[in-house]
KOLVEX-159235 format. One line per 3 residues: number of its first residue (from 1); their letters; for each residue x, y, z of C-alpha. Coordinates in steps of 0.02 Angstrom, whole numbers. Example, Ala and Ser with C-alpha at 12.3 -4.5 7.8 and 13.67 -1.06 7.14 Angstrom:
# KOLVEX-159235
1> as> 615,-225,390; 684,-53,357
# end
This chain:
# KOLVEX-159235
1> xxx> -2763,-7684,2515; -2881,-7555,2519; -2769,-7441,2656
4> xxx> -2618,-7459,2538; -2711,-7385,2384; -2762,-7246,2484
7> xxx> -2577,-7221,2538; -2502,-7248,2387; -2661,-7101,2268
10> xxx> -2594,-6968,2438; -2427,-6988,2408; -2449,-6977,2210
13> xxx> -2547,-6800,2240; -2412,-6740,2351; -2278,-6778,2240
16> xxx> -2395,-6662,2091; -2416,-6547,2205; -2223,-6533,2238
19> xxx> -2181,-6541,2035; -2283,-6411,2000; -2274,-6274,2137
22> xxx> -2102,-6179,2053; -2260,-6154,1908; -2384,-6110,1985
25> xxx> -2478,-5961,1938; -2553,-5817,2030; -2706,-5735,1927
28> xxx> -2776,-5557,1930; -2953,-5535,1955; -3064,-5407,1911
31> xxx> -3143,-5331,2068; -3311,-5430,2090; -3422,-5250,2161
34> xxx> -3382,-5167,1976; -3546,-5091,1939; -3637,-5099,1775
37> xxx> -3708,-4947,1695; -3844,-4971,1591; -3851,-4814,1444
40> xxx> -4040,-4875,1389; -4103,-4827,1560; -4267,-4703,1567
43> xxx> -4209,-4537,1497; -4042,-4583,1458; -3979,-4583,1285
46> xxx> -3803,-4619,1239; -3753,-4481,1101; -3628,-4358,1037
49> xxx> -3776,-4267,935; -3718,-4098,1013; -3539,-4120,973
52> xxx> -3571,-4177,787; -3700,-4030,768; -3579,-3921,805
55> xxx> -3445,-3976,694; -3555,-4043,540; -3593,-3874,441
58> xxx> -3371,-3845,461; -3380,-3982,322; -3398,-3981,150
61> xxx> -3470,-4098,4; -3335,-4019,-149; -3381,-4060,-334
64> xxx> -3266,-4038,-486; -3270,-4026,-663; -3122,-4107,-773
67> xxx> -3068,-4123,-961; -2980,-4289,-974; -2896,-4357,-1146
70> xxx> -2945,-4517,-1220; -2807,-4656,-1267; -2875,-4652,-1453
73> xxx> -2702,-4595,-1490; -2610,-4738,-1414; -2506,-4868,-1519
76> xxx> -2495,-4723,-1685; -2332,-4615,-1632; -2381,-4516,-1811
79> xxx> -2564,-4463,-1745; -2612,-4306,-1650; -2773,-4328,-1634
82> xxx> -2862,-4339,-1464; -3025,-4339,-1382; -3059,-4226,-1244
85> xxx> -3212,-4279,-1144; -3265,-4203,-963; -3297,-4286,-804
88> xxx> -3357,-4259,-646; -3286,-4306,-482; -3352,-4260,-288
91> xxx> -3260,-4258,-121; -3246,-4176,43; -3146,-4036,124
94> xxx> -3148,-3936,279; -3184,-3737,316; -3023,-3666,385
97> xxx> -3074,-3485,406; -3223,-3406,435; -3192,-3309,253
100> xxx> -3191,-3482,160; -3025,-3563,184; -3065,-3734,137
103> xxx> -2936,-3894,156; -2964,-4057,44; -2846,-4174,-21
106> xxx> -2728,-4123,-179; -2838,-4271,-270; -2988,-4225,-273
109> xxx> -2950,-4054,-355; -2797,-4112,-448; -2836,-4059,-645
112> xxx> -2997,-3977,-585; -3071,-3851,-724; -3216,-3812,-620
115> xxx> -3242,-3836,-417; -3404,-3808,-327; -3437,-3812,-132
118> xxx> -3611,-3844,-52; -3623,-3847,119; -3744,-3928,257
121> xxx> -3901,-3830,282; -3842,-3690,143; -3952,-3706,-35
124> xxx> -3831,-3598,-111; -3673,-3673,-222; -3516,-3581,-203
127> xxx> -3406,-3588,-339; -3208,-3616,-281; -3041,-3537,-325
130> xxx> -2909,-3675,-304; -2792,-3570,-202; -2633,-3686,-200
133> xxx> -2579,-3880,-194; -2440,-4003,-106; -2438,-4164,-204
136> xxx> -2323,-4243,-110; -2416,-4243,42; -2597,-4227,-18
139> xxx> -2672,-4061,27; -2743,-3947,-45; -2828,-3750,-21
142> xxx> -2967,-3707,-109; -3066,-3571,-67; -3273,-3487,-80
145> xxx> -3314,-3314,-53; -3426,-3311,108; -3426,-3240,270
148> xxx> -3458,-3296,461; -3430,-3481,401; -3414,-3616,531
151> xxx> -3199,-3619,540; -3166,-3819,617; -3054,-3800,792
154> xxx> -2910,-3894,781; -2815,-4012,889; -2621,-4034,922
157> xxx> -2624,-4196,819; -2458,-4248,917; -2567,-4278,1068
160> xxx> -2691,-4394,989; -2704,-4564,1068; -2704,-4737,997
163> xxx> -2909,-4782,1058; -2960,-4603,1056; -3155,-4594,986
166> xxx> -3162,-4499,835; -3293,-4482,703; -3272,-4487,499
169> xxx> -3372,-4316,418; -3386,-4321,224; -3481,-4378,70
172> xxx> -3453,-4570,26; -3483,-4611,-159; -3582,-4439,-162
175> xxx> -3719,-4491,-50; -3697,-4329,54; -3661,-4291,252
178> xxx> -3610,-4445,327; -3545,-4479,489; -3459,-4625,534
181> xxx> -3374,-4680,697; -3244,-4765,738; -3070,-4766,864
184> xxx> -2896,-4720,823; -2789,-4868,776; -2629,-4801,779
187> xxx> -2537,-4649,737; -2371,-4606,624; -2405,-4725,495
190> xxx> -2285,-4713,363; -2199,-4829,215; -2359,-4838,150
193> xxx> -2312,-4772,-36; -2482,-4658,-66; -2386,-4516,-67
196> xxx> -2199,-4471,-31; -2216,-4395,139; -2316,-4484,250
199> xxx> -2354,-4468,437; -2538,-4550,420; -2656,-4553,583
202> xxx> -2760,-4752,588; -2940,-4780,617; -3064,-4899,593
205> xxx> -3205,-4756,563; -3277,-4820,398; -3180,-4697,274
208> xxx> -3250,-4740,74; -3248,-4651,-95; -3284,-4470,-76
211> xxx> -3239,-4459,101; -3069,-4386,38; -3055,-4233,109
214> xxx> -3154,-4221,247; -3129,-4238,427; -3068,-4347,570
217> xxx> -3131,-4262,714; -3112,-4337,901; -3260,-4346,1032
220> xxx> -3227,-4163,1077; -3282,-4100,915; -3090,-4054,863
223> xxx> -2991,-4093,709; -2882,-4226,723; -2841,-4238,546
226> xxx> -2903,-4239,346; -2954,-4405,277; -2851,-4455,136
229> xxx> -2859,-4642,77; -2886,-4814,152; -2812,-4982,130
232> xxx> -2921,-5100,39; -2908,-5264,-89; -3081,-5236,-144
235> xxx> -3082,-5034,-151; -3213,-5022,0; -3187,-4988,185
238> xxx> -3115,-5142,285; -3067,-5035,435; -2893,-4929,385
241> xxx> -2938,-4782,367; -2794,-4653,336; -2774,-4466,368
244> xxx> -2662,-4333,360; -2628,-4251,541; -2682,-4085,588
247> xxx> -2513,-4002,629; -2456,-4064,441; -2618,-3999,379
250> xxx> -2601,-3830,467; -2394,-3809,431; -2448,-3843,231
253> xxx> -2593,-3747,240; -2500,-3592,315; -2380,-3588,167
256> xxx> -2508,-3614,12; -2634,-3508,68; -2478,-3342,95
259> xxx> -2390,-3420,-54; -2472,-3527,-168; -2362,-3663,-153
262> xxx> -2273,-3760,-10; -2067,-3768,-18; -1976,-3904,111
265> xxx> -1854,-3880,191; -1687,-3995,130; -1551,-4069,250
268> xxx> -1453,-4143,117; -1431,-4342,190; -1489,-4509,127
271> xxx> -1580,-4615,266; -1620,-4772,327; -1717,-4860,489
274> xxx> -1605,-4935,628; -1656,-5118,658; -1631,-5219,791
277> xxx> -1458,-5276,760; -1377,-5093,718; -1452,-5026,868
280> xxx> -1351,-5115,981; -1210,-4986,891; -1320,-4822,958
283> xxx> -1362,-4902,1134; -1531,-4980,1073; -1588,-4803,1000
286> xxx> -1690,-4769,838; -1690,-4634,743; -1637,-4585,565
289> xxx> -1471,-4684,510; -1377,-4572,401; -1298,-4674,260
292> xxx> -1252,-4541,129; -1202,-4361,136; -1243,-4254,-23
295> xxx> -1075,-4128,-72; -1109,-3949,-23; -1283,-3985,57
298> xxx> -1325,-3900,235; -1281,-4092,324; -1112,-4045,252
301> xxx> -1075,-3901,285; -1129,-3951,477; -1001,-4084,480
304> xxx> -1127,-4239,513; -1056,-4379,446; -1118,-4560,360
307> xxx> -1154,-4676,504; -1216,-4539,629; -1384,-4562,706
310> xxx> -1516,-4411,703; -1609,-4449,865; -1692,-4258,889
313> xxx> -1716,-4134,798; -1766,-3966,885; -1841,-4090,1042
316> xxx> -1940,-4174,946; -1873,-4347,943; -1846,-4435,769
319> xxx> -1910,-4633,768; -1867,-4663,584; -1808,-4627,435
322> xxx> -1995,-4547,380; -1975,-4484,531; -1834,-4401,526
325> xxx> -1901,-4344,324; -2066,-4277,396; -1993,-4171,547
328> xxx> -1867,-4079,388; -1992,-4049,294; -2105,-3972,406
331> xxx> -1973,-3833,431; -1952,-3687,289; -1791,-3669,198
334> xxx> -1665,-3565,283; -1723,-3613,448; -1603,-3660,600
337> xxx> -1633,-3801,678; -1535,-3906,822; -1487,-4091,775
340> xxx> -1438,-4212,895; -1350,-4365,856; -1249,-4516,898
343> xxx> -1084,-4539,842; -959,-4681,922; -1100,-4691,1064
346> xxx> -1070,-4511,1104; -1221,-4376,1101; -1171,-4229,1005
349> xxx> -1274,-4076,966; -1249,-3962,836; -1343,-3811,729
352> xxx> -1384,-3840,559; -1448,-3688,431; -1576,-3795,313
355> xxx> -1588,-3763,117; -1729,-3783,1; -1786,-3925,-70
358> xxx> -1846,-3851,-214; -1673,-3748,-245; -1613,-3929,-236
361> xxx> -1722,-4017,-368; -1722,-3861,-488; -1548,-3892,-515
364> xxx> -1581,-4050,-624; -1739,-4015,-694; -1810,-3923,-822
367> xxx> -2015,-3825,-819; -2072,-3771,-980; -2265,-3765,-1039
370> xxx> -2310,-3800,-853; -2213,-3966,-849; -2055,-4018,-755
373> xxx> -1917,-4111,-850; -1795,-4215,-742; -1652,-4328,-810
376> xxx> -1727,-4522,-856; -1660,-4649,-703; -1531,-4757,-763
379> xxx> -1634,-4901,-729; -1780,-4867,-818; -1698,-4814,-954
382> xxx> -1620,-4984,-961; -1778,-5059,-962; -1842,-4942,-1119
385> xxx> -1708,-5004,-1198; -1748,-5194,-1145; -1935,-5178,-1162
388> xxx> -2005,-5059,-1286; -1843,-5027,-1400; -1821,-4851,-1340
391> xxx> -1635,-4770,-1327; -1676,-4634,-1236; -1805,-4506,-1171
394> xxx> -1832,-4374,-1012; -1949,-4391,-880; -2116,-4283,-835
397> xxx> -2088,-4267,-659; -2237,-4164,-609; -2360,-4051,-702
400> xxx> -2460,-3898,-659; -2643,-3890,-655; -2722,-3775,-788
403> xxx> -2551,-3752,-869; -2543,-3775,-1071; -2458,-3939,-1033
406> xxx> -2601,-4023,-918; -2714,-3949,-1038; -2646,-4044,-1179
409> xxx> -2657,-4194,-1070; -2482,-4227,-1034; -2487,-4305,-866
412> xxx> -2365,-4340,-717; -2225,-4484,-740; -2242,-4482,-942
415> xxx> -2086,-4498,-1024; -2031,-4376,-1182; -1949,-4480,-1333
418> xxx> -1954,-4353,-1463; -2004,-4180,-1522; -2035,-4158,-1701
421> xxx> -1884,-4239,-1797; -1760,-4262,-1650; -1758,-4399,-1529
424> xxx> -1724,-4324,-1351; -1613,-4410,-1265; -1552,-4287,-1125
427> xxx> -1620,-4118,-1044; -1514,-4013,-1161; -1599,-4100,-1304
430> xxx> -1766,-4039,-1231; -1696,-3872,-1213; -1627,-3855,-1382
433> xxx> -1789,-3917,-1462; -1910,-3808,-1376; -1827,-3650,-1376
436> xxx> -1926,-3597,-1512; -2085,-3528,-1503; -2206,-3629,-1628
439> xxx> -2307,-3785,-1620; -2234,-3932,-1610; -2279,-4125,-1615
442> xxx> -2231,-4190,-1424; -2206,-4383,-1445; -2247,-4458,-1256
445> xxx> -2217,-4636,-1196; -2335,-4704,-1103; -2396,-4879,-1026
448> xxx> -2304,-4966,-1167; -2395,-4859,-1297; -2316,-4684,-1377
451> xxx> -2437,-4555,-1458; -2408,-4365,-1488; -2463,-4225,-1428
454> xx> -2443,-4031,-1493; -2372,-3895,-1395
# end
């Protein structure tokens, strides 16, 4: 009895063994002589002190003064009255030039009446000329009249790599210097909706309040990239951290600080991303899907057509629709540049001349007192209508710092119902209205409430 159990538990493993050896599983193994290396040893210190040292006095603690306008007004279309009351505000930046070049983010100068610069080490306060500003991107030059200062050494930011070391340099909720440190997450982060064109480096260096503006510097002591915002519930670091990379930093930079303003470059084409299902059309490529084709625009004139695929632009290969928006408008108007696309599965190339984005936009807008007026969207002027009983109205689509307008307190996305007696309903109402020259009551919508302001 015995001798058959024995036969029958071998013959029951061998028929396991048999069912599972089409599974079985070969694993790797770490080489058991890998050595340890212990960085508390005697005389051993684990530290990037000499890298940081050199780098810390290239960054900046910046401080501004602004006038902001109370809501007192708000609800009272027939009242005027406002209170103006000042505010302070502090951030970071980063010396450029050894003559006082200083990057920051367009935020924390944005409205700025007054901006002062102190510096690691240095008891002396410079006072700062704002020098020029991209809001659609985030940067900004300001700059302090000194000389020998310690210029930051930048890095081609395309050849940062996802775990790179880097470091955080700025001035968290006004503390002063801090250093933080951290890895790189990832890199080209975009379709994030801080600002319209985004191409944001990752990390999980602890980035808070007041580090906006400063810099994201790897282990080499080189700038990787300006620290511009982080993702957070709760308003305080969780570990995405976002900045701006260095070559959109420099490109920017190059143009406000000859020109005082930056101007994109404009291809003319509505985009979209390729998913997984269209690409099977382009031979499993990405790139920038073109789905509309503006009339007379340089994408026109170049023949590219709706349903061609930008997959390179100049070499530089286009992944997606932001992509394919960040690598135009990196260029300067009237710039050639080689496109190549897929069309029917067949690579073409061809040269396009690009136009100006601001040439573009002009055309529908209208700047007076500092402020640009664009047409109101359809849809939100359906939902005036719906919502707050208003017929009509134009749009503030941007506003320039210091100008009469900003200094009246007329802000960025407000929406004009009315100047003095006449309800404006269109851009040539606006014009007609203000093409005198005296005061006049400006009534603004905005967040649900209207109040006016003179101009």
């Amino acid at each position: 009895m015995e001798e058959k159990m024995k036969k029958t538990i071998l013959i029951c493993l061998f028929a396991l063994t048999f069912a599972y050896a089409k599974d079985s599983v070969e694993f790797n193994y770490a080489d058991e002589n890998t050595q340890r290396k212990n960085p508390t040893a005697q005389n051993f210190i684990l530290s990037y002190n000499n890298v940081l040292e050199n780098v810390r006095t290239s960054v900046v603690n910046i401080s501004t003064r602004k006038t902001i306008t109370s809501g007192r007004a708000y609800g009272n279309p027939f009242n005027d009255r406002q209170e103006r009351m000042p505010q302070g505000t502090s951030g970071s930046g980063v010396i450029i030039s050894k003559n006082g070049y200083i990057v920051t983010n367009n935020h924390v100068v944005a409205g700025a009446d007054e901006i002062k610069v102190s510096i690691a080490g240095d008891k002396k306060e410079y006072k700062a000329k704002l020098i020029g500003t991209d809001a659609k991107s985030d940067v900004a030059i300001i700059k302090i009249e000194g000389k020998d200062l310690n210029a930051v050494t930048f890095l081609n930011s395309d050849k940062v790599k996802v775990g790179d070391v880097v470091f955080a340099l700025g001035n968290p909720f006004g503390v002063g210097e801090t250093i933080t440190q951290g890895i790189v997450s990832a890199t080209g982060r975009s379709g994030i909706g801080i600002v319209e064109y985004e191409d944001f480096i990752q990390t999980d260096a602890s980035i808070n309040p007041g580090n906006s503006g400063g810099a994201l510097i790897n282990s080499a002591g080189h700038l990787i990239g300006i620290n511009s915002a982080i993702i957070s519930r709760t308003g305080g670091n969780v570990g995405i951290g976002l900045a701006i990379p260095s070559n959109m930093v420099t490109s920017i930079a190059t143009q406000l600080i000859d020109k005082g303003k930056y101007t994109r470059a404009y291809l003319g084409v509505g985009i979209s991303d390729v998913n997984e299902d269209m690409s099977s059309f382009y031979d499993n490529n990405y790139g920038g899907l073109i789905i509309s084709i503006e009339d007379n625009s340089p994408a026109a004139k170049a023949g590219l057509k709706r349903g061609d695929l930008i997959i390179s632009i100049n070499g530089k290969e286009v992944e997606s629709a932001s992509g394919l928006k960040n690598i135009v408008g990196s260029f300067q108007p009237s710039r050639v540049v080689n496109i190549k696309f897929l069309r029917d599965k067949k690579v073409d190339i061809v040269n396009v001349k690009l136009g100006s984005l601001d040439n573009q936009v002009a055309s529908g807008t209208l700047s007076y007192k500092g402020m640009n007026i664009t047409a109101l969207p359809a849809e939100l002027q359906r939902l005036l209508r719906i919502n707050a009983n208003i017929g009509g109205g134009v749009l503030v689509d941007d506003v320039e710092i210091n100008s009469e307008a900003h200094t009246s307190g007329i802000m960025k996305d407000d929406i004009v119902v009315q100047i003095e007696d006449t309800e404006i309903n269109s851009i040539d109402d606006f014009k007609l209205t203000t093409s005198t020259q005296q005061k006049k009551r400006v009534y603004i919508f905005r967040r649900g409430n209207i109040f006016a302001i003179v101009l």
